[in-house]
TIROSE-658310 format. One record per atom (N, C-alpha, C, CB): x, y, z; residue in one letter. Coordinates in steps of 0.05 Angstrom, whole numbers, plus 5000, padded with zeros to 4 digits. Each point is the difference from the previous one (the first is absolute). Last residue first. Glycine has a CB too. Example, Ala and Ser with C-alpha at 12.3 -4.5 7.8 and 13.67 -1.06 7.14 Angstrom:
525749555142S;501650245001S;498550225014S;502449874957S;498248985042A;498250245000A;501850245000A;496249775025A;
# end
This chain:
525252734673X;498749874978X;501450094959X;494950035049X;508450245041X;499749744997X;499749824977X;498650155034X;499650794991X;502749934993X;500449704995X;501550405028X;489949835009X;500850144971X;502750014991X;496750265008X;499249505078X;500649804982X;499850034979X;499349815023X;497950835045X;501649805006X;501649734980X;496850185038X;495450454942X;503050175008X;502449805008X;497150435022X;494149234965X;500450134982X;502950134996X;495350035007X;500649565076X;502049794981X;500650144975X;497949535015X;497550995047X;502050015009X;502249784978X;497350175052X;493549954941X;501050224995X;501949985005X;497250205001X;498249095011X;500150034969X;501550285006X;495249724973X;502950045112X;501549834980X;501650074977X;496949775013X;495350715031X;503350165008X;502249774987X;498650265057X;492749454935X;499450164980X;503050245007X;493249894995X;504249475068X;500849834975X;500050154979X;498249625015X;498150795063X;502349875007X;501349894978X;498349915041X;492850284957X;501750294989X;503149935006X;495950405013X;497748855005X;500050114967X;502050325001X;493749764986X;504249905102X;502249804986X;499950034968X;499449635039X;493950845013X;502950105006X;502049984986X;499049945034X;491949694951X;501150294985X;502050065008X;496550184993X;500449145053X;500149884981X;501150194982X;496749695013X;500450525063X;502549865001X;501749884978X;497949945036X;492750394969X;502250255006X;502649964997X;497450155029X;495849184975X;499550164980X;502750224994X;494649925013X;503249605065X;502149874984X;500550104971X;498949615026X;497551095059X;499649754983X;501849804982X;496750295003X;503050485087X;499350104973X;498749724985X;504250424998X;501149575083X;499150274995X;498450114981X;503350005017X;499149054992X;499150045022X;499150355003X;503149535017X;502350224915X;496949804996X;498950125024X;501349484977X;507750725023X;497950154989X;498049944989X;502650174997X;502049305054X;500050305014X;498550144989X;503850015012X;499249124937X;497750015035X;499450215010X;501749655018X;504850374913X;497549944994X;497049955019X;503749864970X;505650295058X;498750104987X;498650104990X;501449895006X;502949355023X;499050135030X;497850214977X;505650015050X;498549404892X;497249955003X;498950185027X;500649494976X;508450684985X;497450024983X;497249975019X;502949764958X;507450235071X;497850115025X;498350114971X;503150205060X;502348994929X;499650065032X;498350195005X;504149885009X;497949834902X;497749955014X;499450015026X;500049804970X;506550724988X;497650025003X;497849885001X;501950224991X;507549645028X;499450155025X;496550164991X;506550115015X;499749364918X;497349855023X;499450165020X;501449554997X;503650904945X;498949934976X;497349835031X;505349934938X;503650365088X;498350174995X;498049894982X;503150335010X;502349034997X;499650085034X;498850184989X;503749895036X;497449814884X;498549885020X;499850025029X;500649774969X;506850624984X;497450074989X;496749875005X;503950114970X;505249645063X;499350235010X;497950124988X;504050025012X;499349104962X;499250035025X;498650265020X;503549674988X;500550314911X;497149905004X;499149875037X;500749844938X;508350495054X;498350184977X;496949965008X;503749934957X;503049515073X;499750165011X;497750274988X;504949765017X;498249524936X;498149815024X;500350265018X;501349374999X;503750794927X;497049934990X;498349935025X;501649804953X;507250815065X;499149794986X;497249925002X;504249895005X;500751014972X;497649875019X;500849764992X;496050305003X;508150394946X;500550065025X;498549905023X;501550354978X;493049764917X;502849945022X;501150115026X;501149944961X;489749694982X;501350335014X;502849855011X;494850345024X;498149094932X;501650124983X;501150155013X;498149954968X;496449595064X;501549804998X;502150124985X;496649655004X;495050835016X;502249995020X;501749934999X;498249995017X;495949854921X;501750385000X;501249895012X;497950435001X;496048925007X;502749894979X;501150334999X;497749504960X;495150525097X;501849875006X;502449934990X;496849935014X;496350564954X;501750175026X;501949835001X;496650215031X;496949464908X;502050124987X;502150115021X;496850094960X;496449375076X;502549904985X;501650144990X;498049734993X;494350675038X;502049945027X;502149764987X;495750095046X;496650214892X;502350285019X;502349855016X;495550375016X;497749154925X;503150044993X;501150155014X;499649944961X;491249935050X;501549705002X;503250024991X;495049754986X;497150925030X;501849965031X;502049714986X;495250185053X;498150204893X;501150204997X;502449935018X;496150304986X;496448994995X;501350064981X;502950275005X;494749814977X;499850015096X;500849814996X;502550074962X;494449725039X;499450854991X;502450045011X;500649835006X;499850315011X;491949674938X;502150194988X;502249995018X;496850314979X;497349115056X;501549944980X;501750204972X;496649625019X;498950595061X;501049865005X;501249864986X;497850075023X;495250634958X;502050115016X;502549595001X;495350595039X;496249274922X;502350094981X;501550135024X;497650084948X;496749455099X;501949804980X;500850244986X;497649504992X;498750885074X;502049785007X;501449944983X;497849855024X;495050614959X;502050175001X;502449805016X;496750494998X;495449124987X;500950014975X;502150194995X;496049854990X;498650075087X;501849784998X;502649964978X;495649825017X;498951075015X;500049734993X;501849804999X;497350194983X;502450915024X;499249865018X;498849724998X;499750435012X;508650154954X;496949894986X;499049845024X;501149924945X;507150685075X;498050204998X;497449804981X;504150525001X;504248995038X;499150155014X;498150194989X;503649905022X;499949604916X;499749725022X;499550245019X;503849504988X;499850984946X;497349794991X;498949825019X;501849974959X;505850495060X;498850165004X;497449954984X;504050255013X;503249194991X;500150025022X;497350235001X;505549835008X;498349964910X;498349875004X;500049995041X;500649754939X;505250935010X;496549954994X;498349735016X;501350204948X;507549845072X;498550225008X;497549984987X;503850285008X;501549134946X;499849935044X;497650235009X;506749915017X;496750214896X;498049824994X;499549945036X;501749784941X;506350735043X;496750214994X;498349764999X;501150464965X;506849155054X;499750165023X;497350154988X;505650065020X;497949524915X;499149815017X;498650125018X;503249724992X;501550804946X;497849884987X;498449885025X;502549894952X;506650305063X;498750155004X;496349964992X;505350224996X;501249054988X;499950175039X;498650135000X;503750055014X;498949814898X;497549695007X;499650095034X;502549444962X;503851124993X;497350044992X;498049835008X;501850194967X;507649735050X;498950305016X;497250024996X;504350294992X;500248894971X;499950045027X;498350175007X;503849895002X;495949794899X;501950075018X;498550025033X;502950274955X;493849384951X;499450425005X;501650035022X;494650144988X;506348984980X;499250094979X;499350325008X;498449504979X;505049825086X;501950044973X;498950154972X;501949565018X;492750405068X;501950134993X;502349994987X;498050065024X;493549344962X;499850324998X;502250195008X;495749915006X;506249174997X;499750024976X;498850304989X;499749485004X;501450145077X;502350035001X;499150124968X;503049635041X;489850205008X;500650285010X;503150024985X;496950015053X;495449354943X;500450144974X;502550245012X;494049924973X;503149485092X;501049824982X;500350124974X;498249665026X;498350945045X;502949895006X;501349744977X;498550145055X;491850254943X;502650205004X;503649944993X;496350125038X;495349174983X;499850114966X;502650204994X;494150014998X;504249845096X;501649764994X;500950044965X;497049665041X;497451065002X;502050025007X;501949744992X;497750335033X;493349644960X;500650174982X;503850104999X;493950155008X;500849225042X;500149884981X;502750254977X;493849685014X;503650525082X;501849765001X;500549934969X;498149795050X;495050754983X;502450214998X;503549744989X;496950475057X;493549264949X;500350184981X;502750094999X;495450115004X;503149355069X;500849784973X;499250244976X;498249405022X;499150925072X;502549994989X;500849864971X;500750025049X;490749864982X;500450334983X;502750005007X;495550325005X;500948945037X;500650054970X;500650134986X;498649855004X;499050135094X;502449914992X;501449924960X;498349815059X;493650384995X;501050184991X;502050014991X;498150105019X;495149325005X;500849894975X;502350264991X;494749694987X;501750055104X;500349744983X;501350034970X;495949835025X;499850835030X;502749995004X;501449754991X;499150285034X;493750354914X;499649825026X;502949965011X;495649714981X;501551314981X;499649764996X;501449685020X;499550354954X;498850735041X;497049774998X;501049695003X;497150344963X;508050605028X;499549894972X;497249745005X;506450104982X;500050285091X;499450264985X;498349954976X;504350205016X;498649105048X;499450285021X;498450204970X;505849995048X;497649214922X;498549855016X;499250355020X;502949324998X;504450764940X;497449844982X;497150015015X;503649634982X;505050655056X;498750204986X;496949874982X;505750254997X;500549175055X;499150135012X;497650234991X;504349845017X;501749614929X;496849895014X;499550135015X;500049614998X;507450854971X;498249884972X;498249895016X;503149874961X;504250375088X;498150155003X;497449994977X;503950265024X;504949324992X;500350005021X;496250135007X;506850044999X;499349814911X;499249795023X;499150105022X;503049744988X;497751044961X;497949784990X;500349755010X;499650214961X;506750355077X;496950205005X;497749764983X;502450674994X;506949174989X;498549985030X;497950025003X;502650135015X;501250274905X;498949694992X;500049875034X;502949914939X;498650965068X;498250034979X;499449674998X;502150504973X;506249675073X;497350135012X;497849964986X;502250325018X;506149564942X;498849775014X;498050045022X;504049804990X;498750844947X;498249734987X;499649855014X;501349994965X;503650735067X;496250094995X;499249834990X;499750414991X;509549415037X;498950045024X;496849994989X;504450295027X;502349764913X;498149725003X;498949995027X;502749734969X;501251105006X;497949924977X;499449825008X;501250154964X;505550095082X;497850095010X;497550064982X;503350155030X;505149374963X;498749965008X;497550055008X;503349944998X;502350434943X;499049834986X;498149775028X;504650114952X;500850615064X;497850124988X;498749724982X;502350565000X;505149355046X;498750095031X;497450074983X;504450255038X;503149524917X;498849765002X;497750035015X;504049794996X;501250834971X;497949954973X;498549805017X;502950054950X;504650365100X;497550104998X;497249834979X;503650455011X;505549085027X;498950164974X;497550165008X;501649624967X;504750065120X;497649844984X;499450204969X;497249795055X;512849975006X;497150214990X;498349814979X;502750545001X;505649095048X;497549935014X;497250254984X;503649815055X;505449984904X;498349805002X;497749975017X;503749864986X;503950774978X;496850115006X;498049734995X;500850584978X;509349425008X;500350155026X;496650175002X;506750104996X;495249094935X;501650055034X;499750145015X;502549924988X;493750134924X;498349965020X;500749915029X;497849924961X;507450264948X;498550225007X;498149895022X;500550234954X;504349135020X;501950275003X;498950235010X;502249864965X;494149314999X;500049905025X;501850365003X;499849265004X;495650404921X;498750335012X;502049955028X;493350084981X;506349294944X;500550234994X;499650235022X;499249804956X;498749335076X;503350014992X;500550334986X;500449374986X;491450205043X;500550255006X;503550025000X;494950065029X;499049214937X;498450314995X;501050255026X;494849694978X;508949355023X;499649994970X;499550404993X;497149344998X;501950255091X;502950134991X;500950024975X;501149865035X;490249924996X;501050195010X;502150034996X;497649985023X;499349304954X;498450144985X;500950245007X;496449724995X;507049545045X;501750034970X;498650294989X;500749404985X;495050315100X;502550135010X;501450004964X;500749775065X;491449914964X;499950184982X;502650115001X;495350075002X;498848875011X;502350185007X;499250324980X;504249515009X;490249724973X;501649915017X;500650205020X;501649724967X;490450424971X;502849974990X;502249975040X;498550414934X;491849085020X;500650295002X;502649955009X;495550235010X;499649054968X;500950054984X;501950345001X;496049584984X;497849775070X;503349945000X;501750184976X;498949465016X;491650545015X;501750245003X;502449975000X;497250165019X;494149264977X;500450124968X;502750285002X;493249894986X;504049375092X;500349894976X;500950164981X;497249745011X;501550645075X;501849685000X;500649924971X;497449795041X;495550864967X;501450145010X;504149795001X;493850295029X;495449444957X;502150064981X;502650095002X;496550054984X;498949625089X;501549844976X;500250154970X;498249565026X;498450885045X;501449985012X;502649814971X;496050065059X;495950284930X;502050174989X;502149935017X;497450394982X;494649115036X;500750044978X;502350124980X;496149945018X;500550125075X;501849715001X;500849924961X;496449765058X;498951074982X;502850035010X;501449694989X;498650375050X;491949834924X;502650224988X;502249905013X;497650444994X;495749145053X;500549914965X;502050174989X;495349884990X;501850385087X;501649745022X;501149984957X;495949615070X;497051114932X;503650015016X;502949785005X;496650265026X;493349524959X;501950214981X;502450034998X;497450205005X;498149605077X;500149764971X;501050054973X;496249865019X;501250805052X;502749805011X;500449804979X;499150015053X;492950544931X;502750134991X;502649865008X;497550435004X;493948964983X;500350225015X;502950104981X;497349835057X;495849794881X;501049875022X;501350195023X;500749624966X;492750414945X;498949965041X;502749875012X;493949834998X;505450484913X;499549704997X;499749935025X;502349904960X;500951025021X;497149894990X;498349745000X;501750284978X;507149925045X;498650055023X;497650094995X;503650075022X;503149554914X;499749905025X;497950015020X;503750054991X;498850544936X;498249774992X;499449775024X;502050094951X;503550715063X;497350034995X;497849764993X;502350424987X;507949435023X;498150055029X;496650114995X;505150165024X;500449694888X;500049725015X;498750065034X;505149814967X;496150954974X;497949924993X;499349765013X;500750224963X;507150355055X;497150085013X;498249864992X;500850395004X;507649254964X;500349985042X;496350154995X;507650215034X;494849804879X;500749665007X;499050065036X;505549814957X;497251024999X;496749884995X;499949815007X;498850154969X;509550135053X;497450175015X;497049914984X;503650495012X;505149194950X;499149925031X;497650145016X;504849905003X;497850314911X;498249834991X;499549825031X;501950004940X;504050825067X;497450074993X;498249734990X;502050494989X;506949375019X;498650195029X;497050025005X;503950324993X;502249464926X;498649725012X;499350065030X;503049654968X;499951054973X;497649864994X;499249725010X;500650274964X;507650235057X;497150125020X;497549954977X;502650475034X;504849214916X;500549905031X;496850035023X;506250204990X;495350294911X;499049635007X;499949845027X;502349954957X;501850945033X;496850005006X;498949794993X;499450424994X;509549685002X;499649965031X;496950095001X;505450135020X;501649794905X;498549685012X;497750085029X;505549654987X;501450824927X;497750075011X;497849735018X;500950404957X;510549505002X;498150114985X;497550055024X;501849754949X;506549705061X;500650304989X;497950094979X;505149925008X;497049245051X;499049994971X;500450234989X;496749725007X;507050315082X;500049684989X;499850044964X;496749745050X;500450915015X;502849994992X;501049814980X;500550155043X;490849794998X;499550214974X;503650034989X;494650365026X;504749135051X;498949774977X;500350284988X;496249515012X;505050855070X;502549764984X;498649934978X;502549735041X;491350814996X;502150114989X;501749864988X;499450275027X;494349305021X;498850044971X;502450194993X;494149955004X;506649675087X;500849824974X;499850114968X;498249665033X;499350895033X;503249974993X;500149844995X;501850185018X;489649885005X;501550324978X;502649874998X;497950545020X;498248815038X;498550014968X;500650184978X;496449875023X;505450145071X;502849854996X;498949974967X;501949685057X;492950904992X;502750174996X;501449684984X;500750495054X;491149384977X;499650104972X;502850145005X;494250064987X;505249315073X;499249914973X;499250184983X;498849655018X;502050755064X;502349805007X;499649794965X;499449985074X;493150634951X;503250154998X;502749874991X;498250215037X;493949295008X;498950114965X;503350114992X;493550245007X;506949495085X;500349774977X;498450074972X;500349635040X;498151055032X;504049924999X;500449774983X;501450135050X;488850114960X;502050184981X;502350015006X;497150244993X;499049145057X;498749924974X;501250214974X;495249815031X;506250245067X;501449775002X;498749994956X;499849725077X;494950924973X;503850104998X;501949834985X;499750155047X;491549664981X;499150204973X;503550024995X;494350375014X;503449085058X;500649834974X;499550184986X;499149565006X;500450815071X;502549995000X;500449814975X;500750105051X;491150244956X;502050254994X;502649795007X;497050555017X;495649025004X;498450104971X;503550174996X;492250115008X;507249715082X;501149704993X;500550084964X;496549625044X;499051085007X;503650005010X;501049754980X;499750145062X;490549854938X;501350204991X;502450074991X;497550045021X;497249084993X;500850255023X;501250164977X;501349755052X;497049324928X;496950164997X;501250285022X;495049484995X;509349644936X;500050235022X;498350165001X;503549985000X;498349394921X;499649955028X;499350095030X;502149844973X;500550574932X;497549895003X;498549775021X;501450164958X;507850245026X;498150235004X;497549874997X;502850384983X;502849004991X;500550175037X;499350164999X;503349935016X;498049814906X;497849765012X;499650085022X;501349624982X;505450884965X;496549954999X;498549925018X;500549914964X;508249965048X;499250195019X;496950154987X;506050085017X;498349124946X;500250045024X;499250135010X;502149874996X;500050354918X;497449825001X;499849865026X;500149914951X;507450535039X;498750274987X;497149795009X;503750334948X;504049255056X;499550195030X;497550114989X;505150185021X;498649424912X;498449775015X;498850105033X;503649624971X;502050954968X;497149854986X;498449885013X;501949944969X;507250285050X;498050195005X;497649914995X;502850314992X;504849254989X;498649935033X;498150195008X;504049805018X;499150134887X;498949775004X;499149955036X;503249844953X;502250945003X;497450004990X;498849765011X;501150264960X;507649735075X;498250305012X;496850014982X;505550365008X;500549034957X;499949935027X;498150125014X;504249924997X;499450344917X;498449865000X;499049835024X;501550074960X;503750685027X;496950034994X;499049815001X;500150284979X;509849855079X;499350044966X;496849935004X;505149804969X;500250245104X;499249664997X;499550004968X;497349885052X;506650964980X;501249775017X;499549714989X;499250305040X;497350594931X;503049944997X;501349685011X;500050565007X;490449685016X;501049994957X;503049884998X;497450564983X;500849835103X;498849705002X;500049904972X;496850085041X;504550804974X;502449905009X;499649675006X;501450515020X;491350074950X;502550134985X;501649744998X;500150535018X;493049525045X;498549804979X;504150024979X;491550204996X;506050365090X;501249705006X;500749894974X;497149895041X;497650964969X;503950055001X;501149685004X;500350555032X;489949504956X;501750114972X;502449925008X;497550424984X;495549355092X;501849804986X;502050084970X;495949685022X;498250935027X;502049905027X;502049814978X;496049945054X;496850494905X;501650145005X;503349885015X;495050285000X;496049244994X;501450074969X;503250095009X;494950224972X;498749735088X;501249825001X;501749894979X;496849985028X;498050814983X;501449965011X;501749755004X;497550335007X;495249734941X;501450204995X;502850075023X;495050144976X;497949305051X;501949914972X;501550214991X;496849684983X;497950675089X;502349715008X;501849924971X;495949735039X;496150924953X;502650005005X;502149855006X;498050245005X;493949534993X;500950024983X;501750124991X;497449905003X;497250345074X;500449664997X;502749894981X;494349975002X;501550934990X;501849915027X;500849765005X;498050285018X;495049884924X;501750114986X;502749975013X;496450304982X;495549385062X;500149824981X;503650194980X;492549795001X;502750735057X;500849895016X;501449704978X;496250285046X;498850374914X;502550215010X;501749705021X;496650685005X;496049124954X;500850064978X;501750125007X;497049964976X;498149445103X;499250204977X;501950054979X;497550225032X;500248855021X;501650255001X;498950194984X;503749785007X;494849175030X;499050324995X;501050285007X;496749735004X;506049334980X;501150055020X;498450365003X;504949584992X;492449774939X;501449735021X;500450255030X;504149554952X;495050914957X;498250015019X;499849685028X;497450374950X;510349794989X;499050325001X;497649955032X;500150184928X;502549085015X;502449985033X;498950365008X;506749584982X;489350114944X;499349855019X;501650035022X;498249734970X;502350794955X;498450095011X;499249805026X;499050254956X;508449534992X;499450305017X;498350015013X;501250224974X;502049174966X;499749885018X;499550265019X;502749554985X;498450404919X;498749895006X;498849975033X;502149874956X;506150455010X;498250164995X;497149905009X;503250154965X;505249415052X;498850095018X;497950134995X;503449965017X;501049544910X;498849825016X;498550225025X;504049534987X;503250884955X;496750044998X;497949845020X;501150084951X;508349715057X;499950305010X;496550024994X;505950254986X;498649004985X;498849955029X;499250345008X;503549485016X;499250394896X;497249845003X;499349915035X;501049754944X;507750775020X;496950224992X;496549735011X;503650364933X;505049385077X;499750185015X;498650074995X;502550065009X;499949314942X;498149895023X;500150275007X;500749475017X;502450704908X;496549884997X;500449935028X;498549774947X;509950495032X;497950185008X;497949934997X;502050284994X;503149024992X;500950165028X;498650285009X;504549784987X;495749744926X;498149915017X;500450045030X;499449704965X;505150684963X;497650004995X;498349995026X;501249824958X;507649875037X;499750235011X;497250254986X;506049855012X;496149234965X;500649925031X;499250325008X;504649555001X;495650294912X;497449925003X;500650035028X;498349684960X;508750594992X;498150165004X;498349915014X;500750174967X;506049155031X;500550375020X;498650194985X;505349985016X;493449174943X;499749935020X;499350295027X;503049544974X;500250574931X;497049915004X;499849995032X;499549674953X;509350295012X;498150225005X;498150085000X;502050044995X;504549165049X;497250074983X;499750254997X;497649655016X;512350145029X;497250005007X;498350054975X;501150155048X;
# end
């Protein structure tokens, strides 16, 4: 196979996810108020995905194994922009939540088969690939929020939108993913021949390291939730501004974070893992707590693009660790760290709603900054041997 080909394929495997995932940012406030809800009730809603996350992790593992990533990345995708479109058809509630579910079991479902392709390939070349990778995540999240924003500046409805993203990434999805990796079954018995002795008789324990490395991407993926899920909202409730155009103040957090990730392999081959994590996690926090205490717009843009820049290497570097702990295989590893890791966009945005609803998004906003600031403290310790 091209090695051109099997980066660009698994590039572009996280660009659609990230470009149908943001696509919804845009679309909040309209399905928000379509069904007038408040900020506690709207949070509930939204659970579903988070749950629907959840349901589909323990499946995604053993579906890798079976059909290998590139199958599982290519039918997800196309599910993924399907069940867009389907939240924007539906005007009930019950109907809004069962495509919230159906939409984070096919996000989940393409970003687990997208990590474990990206582990195999980093094996492959044997060098730092996996924040180039979640840089084509992040150039999907500007491409998906800016293409629906611009859309729906140009007066067309959100179903229309919707209908465009899905039929668009549908074909890419066909076309640009032949390239991801077949099978993983060689990959797995390649990387645990040395260890097969010692892991006979403790093949079902889970590594502690793995349980703590989850519960770090549990706070990022809460944290970078909280901004799909709550950026226009916050714009349009707390900040003045229109709903047509709120949808842009993500593309701060989107640009800065894509810039992140395409410089990200080359910054941790040059100051390493522990430090580009930790560094990151303090830039998250700060800028989470810029974006809640300036009361302007302008605390948007810098809060937002400081934790764009700080959030763009964390959850790669977790990921490629993981790829490293033994006594796991890889598709189990990163399965389980994404079951704890998505269980926070399951219950981020309830959350956020609760305590908006008690207090303010403002508040919410300071939570998730001190949350990300236990990150940096815990990866410090955590990945000092490592490193």
């Amino acid at each position: 196979m091209n090695n051109k080909r099997m980066l660009l394929a698994n590039k572009l495997s996280f660009g659609i996810l990230g470009a149908l995932e943001a696509a919804w940012a845009p679309m909040v406030p309209f399905v928000k108020s379509s069904m007038n809800l408040n900020d506690g009730q709207f949070g509930q809603l939204l659970l579903s995905m988070g749950l629907g996350s959840l349901i589909a992790l323990p499946l995604v593992g053993p579906l890798v194994s079976r059909f290998g990533p590139r199958k599982v990345a290519i039918s997800s995708g196309i599910l993924l922009g399907l069940n867009l479109f389907g939240i924007t058809i539906v005007d009930s509630p019950y109907l809004v939540a069962f495509m919230l579910a159906l939409f984070g079991a096919s996000l989940v479902s393409i970003d687990v088969a997208s990590n474990i392709n990206a582990v195999v390939v980093e094996s492959i070349f044997k060098k730092p690939l996996m924040s180039g990778f979640h840089g084509g995540y992040s150039l999907g999240t500007l491409v998906g929020a800016m293409i629906v924003s611009m859309l729906l500046t140009l007066g067309l409805s959100v179903s229309m939108a919707a209908l465009f993203m899905f039929i668009s990434m549908s074909v890419l999805c066909l076309i640009s993913l032949q390239s991801l990796v077949s099978e993983i079954k060689s990959f797995n018995e390649e990387n645990s021949t040395e260890k097969s002795d010692d892991c006979k008789h403790r093949k079902f324990n889970i590594p502690p390291v793995i349980i703590v490395l989850g519960i770090l991407c549990f706070i990022m993926y809460a944290s970078e939730g909280a901004l799909l899920s709550w950026t226009a909202v916050f714009a349009t409730q707390n900040r003045g501004i229109d709903p047509t155009t709120a949808g842009y103040f993500y593309t701060f957090f989107a640009i800065t974070m894509t810039v992140s990730r395409f410089t990200g392999n080359s910054i941790v081959t040059k100051f390493g893992r522990r430090l580009t994590v930790v560094t990151g996690a303090v830039m998250v926090s700060l800028g989470f707590m810029i974006t809640a205490i300036v009361p302007y717009s302008i605390g948007m843009m810098i809060g937002f693009s400081i934790i764009g820049l700080g959030a763009g290497n964390i959850v790669p570097q977790l990921v490629s660790f993981t790829g490293t702990v033994k006594g796991i295989r890889v598709q189990s590893a990163i399965s389980l760290i994404n079951a704890v890791g998505y269980s926070g966009i399951l219950l981020g945005p309830v959350i956020i709603g609760h305590v908006s609803n008690m207090s303010s998004l403002e508040c919410s906003f300071e939570l998730l900054g001190a949350a990300v600031a236990v990150v940096a403290l815990i990866s410090f310790f955590l990945m000092k041997k490592k490193n």
